[in-house]
HTML snippet that shows the backbone in 3Dmol.js (N, CA, C, O; Angstrom):
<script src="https://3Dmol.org/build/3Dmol-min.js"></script>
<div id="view" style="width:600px;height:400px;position:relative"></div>
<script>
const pdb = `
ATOM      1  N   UNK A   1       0.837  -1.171   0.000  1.00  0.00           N
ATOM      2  CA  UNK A   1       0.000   0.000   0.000  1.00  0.00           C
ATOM      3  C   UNK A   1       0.890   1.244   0.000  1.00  0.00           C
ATOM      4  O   UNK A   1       1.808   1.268   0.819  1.00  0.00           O
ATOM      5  N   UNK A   2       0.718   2.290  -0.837  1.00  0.00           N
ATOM      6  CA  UNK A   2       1.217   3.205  -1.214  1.00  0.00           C
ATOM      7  C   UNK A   2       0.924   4.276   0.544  1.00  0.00           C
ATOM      8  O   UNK A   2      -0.064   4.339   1.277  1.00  0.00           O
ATOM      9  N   UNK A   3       2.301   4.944   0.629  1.00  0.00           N
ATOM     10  CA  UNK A   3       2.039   5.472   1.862  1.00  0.00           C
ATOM     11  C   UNK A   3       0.886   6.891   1.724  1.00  0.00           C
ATOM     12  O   UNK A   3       0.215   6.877   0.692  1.00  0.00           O
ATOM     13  N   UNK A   4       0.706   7.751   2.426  1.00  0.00           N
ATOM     14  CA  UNK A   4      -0.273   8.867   1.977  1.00  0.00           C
ATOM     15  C   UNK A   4       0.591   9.739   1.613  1.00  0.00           C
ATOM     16  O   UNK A   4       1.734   9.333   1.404  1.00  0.00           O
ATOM     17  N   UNK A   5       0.279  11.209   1.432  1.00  0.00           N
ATOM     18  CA  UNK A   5       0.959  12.512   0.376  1.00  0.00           C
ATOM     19  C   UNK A   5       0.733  13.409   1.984  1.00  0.00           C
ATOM     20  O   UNK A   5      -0.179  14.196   2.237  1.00  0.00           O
ATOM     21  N   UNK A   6       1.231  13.225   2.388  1.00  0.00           N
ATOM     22  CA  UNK A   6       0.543  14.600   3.866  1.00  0.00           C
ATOM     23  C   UNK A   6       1.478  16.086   3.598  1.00  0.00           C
ATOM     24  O   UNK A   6       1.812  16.877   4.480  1.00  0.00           O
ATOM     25  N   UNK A   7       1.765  16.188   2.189  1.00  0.00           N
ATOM     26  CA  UNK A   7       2.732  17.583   1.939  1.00  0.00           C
ATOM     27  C   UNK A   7       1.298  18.646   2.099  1.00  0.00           C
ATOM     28  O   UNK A   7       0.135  18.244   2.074  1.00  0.00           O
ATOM     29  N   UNK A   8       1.633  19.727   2.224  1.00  0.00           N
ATOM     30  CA  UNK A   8       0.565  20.352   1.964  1.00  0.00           C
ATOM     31  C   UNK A   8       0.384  20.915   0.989  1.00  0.00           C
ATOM     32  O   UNK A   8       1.354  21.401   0.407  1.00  0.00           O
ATOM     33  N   UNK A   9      -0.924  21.052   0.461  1.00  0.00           N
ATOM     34  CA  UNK A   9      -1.334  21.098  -0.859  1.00  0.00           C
ATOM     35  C   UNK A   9      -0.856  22.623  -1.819  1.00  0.00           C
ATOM     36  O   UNK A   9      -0.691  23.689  -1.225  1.00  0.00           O
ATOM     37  N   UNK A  10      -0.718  22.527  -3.011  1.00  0.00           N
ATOM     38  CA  UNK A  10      -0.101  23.479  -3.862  1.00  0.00           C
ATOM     39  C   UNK A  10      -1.358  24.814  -4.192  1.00  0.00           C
ATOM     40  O   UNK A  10      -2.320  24.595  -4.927  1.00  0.00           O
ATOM     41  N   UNK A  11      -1.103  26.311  -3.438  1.00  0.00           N
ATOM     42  CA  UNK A  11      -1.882  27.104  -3.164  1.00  0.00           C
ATOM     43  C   UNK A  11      -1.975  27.505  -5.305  1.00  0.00           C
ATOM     44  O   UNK A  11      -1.195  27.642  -6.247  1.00  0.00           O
ATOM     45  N   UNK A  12      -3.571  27.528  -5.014  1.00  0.00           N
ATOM     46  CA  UNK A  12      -4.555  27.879  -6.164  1.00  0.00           C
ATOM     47  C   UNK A  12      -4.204  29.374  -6.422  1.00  0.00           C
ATOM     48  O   UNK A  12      -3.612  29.948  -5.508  1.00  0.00           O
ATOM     49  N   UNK A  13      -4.467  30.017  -7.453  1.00  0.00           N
ATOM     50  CA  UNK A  13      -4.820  31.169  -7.887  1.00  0.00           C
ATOM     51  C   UNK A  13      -6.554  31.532  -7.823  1.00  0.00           C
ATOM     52  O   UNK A  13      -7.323  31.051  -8.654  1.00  0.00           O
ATOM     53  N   UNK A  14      -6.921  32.258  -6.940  1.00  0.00           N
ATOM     54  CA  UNK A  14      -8.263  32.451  -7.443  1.00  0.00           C
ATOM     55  C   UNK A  14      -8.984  32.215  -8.490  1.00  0.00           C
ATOM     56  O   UNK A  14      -9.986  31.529  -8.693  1.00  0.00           O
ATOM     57  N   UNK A  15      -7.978  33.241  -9.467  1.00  0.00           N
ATOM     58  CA  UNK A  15      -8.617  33.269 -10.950  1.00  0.00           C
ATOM     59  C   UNK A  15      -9.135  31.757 -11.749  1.00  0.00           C
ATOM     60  O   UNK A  15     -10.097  31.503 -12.473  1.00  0.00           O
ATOM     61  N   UNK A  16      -7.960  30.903 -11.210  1.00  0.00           N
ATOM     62  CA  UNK A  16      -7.705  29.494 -11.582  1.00  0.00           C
ATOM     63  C   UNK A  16      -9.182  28.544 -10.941  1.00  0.00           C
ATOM     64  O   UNK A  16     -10.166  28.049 -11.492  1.00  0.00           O
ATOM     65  N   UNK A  17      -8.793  28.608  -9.796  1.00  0.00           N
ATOM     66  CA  UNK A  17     -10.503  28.310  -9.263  1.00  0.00           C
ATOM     67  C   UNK A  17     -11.604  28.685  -9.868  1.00  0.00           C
ATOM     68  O   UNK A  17     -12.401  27.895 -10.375  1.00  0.00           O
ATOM     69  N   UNK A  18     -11.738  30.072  -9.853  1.00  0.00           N
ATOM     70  CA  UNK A  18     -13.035  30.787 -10.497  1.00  0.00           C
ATOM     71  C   UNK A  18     -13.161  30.155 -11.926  1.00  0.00           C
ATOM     72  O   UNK A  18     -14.283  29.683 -12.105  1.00  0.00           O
ATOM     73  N   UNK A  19     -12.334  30.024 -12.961  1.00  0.00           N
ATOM     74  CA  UNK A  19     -12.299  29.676 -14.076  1.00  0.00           C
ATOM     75  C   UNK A  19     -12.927  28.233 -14.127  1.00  0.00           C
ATOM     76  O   UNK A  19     -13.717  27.769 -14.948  1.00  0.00           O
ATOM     77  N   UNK A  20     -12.232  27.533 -12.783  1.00  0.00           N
ATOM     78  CA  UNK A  20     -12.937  26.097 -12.763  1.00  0.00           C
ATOM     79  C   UNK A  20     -14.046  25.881 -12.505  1.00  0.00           C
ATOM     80  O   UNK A  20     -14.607  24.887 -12.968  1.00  0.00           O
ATOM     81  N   UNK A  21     -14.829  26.973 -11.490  1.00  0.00           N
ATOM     82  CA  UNK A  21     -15.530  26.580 -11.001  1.00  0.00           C
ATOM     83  C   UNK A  21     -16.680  27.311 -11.973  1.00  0.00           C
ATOM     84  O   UNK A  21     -17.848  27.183 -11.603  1.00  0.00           O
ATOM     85  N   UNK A  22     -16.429  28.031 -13.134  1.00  0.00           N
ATOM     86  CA  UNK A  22     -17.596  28.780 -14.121  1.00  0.00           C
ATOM     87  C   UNK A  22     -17.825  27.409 -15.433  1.00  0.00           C
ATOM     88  O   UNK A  22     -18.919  27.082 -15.895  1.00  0.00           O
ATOM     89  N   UNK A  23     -16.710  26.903 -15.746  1.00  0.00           N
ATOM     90  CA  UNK A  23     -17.022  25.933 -16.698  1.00  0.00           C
ATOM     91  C   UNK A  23     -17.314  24.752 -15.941  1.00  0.00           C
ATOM     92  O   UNK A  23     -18.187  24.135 -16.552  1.00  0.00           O
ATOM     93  N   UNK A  24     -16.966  24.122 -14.832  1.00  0.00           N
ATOM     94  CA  UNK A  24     -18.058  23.361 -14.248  1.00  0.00           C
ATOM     95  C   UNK A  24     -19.612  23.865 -13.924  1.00  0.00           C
ATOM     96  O   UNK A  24     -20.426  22.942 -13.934  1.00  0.00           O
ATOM     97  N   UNK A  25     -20.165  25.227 -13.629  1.00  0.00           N
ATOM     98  CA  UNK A  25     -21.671  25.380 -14.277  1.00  0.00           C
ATOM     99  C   UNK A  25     -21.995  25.671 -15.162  1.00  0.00           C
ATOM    100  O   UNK A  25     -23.189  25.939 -15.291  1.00  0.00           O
ATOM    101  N   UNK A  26     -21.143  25.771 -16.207  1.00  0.00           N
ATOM    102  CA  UNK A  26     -21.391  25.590 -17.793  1.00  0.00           C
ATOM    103  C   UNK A  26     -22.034  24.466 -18.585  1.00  0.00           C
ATOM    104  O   UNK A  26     -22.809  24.435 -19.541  1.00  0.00           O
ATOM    105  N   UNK A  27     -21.215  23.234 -17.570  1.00  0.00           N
ATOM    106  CA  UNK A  27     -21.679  22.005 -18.303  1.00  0.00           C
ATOM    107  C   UNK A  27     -22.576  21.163 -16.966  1.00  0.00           C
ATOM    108  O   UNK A  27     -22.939  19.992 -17.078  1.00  0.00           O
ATOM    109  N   UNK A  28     -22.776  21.822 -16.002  1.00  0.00           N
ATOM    110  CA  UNK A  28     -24.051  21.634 -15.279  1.00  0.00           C
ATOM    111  C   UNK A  28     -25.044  22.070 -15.542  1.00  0.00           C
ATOM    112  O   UNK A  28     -25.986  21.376 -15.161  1.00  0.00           O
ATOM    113  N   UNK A  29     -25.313  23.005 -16.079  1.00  0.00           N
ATOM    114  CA  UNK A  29     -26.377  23.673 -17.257  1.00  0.00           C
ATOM    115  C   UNK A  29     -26.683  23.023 -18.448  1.00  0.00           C
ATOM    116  O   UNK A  29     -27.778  23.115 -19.003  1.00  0.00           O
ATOM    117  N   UNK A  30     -25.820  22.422 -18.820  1.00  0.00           N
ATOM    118  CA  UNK A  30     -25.793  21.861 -20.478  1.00  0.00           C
ATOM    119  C   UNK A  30     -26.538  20.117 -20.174  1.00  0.00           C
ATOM    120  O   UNK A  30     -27.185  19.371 -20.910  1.00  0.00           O
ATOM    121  N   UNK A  31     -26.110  20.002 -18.893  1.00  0.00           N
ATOM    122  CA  UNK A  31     -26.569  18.569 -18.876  1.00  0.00           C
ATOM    123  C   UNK A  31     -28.062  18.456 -17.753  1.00  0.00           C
ATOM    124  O   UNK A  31     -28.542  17.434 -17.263  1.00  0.00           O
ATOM    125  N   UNK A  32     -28.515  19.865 -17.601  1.00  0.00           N
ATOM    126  CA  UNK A  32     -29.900  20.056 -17.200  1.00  0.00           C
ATOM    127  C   UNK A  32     -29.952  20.013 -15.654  1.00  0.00           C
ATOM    128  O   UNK A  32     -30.911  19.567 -15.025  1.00  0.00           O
ATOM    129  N   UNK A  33     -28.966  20.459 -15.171  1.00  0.00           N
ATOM    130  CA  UNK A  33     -28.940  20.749 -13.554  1.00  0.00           C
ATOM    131  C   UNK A  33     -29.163  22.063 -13.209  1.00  0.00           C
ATOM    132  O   UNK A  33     -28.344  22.341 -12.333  1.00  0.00           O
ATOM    133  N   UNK A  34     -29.783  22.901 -13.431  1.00  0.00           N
ATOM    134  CA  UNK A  34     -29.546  24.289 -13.113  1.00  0.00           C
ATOM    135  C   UNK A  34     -29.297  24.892 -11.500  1.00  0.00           C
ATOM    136  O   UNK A  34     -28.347  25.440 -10.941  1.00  0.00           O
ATOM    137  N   UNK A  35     -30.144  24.639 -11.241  1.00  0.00           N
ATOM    138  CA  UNK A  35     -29.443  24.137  -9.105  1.00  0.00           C
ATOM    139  C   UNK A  35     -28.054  24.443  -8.914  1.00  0.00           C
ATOM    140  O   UNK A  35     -27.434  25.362  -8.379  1.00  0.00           O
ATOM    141  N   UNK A  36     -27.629  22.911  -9.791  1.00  0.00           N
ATOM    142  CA  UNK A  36     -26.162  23.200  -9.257  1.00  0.00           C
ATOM    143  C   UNK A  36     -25.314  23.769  -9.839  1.00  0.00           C
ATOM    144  O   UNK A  36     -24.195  23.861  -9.336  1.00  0.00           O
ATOM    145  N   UNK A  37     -25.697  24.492 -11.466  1.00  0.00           N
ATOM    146  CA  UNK A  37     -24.806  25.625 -11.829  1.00  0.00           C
ATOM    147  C   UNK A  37     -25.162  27.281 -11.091  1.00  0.00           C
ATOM    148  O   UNK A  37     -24.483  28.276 -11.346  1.00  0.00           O
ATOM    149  N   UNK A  38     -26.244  27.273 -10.248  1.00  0.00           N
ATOM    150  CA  UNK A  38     -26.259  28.386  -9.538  1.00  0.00           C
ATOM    151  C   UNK A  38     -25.314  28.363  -8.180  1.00  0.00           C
ATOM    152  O   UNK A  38     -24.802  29.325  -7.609  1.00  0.00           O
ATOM    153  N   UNK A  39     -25.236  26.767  -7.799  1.00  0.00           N
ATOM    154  CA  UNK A  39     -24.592  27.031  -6.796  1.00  0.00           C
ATOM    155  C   UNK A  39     -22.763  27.159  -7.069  1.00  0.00           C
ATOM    156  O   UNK A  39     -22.193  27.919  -6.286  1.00  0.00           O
ATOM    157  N   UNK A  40     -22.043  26.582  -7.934  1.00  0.00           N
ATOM    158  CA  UNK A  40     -21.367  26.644  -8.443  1.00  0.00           C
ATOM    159  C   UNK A  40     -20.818  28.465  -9.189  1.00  0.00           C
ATOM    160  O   UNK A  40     -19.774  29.118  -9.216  1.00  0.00           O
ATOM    161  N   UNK A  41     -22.102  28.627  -9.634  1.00  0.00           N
ATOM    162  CA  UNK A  41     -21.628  29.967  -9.800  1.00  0.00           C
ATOM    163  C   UNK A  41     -21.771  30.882  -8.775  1.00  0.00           C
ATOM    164  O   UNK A  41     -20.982  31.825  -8.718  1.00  0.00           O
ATOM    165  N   UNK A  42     -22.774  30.740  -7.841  1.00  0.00           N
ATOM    166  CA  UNK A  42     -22.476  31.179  -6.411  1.00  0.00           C
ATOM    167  C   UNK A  42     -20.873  31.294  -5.518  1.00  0.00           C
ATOM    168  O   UNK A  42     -20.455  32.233  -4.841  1.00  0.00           O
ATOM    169  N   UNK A  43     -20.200  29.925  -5.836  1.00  0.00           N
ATOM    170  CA  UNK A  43     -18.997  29.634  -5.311  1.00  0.00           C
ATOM    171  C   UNK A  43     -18.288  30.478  -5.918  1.00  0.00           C
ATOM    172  O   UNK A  43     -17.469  31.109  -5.250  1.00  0.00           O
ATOM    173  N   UNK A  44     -18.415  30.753  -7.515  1.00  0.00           N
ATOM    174  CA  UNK A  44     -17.259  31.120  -8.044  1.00  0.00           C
ATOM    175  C   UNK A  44     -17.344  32.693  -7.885  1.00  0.00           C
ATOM    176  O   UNK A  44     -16.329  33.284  -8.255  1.00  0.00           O
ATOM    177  N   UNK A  45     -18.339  33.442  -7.417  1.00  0.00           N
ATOM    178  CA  UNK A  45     -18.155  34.807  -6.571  1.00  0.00           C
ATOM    179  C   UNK A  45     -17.453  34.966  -5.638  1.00  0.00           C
ATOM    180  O   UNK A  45     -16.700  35.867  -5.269  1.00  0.00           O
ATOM    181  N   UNK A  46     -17.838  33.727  -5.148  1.00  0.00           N
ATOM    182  CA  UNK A  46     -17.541  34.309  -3.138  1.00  0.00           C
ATOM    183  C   UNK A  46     -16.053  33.679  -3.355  1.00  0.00           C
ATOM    184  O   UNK A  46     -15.310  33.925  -2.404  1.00  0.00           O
ATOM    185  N   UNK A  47     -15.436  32.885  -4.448  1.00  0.00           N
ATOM    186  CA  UNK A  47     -14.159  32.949  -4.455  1.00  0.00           C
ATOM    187  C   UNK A  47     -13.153  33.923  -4.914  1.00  0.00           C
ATOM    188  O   UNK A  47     -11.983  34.009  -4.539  1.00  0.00           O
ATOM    189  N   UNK A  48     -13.893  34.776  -5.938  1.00  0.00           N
ATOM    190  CA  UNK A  48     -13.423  36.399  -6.419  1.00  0.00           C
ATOM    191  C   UNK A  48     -13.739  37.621  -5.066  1.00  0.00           C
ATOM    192  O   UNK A  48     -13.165  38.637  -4.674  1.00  0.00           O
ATOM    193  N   UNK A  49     -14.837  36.938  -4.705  1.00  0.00           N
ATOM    194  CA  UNK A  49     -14.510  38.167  -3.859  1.00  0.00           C
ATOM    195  C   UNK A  49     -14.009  38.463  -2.369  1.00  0.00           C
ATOM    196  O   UNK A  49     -14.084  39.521  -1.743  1.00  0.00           O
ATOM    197  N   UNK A  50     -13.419  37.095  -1.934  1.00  0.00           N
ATOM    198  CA  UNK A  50     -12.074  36.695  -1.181  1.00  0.00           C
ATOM    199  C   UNK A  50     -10.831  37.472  -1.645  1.00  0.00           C
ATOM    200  O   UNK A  50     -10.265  37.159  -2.692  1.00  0.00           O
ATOM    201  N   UNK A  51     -10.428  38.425  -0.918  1.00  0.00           N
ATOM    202  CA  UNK A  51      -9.514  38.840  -0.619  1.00  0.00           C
ATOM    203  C   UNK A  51      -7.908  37.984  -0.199  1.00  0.00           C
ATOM    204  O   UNK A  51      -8.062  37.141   0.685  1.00  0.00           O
ATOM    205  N   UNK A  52      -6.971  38.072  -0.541  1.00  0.00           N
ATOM    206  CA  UNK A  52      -5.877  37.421  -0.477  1.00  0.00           C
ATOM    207  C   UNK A  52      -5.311  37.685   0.955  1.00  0.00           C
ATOM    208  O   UNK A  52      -5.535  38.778   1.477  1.00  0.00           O
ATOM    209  N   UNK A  53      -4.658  36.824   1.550  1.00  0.00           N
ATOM    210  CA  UNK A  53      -4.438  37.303   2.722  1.00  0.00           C
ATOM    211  C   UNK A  53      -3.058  37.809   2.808  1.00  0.00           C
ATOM    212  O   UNK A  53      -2.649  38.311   3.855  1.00  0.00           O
TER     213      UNK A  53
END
`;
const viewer = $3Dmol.createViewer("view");
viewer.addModel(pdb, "pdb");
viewer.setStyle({}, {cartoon: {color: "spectrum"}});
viewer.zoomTo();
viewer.render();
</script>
């Protein structure tokens, strides 16, 4: 058994997130979820409008 990864994880770019998280409700829309491309695009605000620390 492969041991675990406990490095800590490689810090995101907002923009990079946001980008992910708009074409994932792109194609939550396309495949008839609308719910969860609101919530998704919900996320991808409140991740723009997070301030960097």
């Amino acid at each position: 058994m492969a041991p675990l990864d406990t490095a800590r994880p490689t810090p995101v770019s907002p923009l990079l997130l946001a980008d992910r998280l708009l074409t994932l409700a792109q194609d939550a829309d396309r495949a008839g979820y609308p719910r969860a491309a609101d919530k998704l695009v919900t996320a991808m605000y409140a991740v723009l409008a997070t301030r960097p620390h």
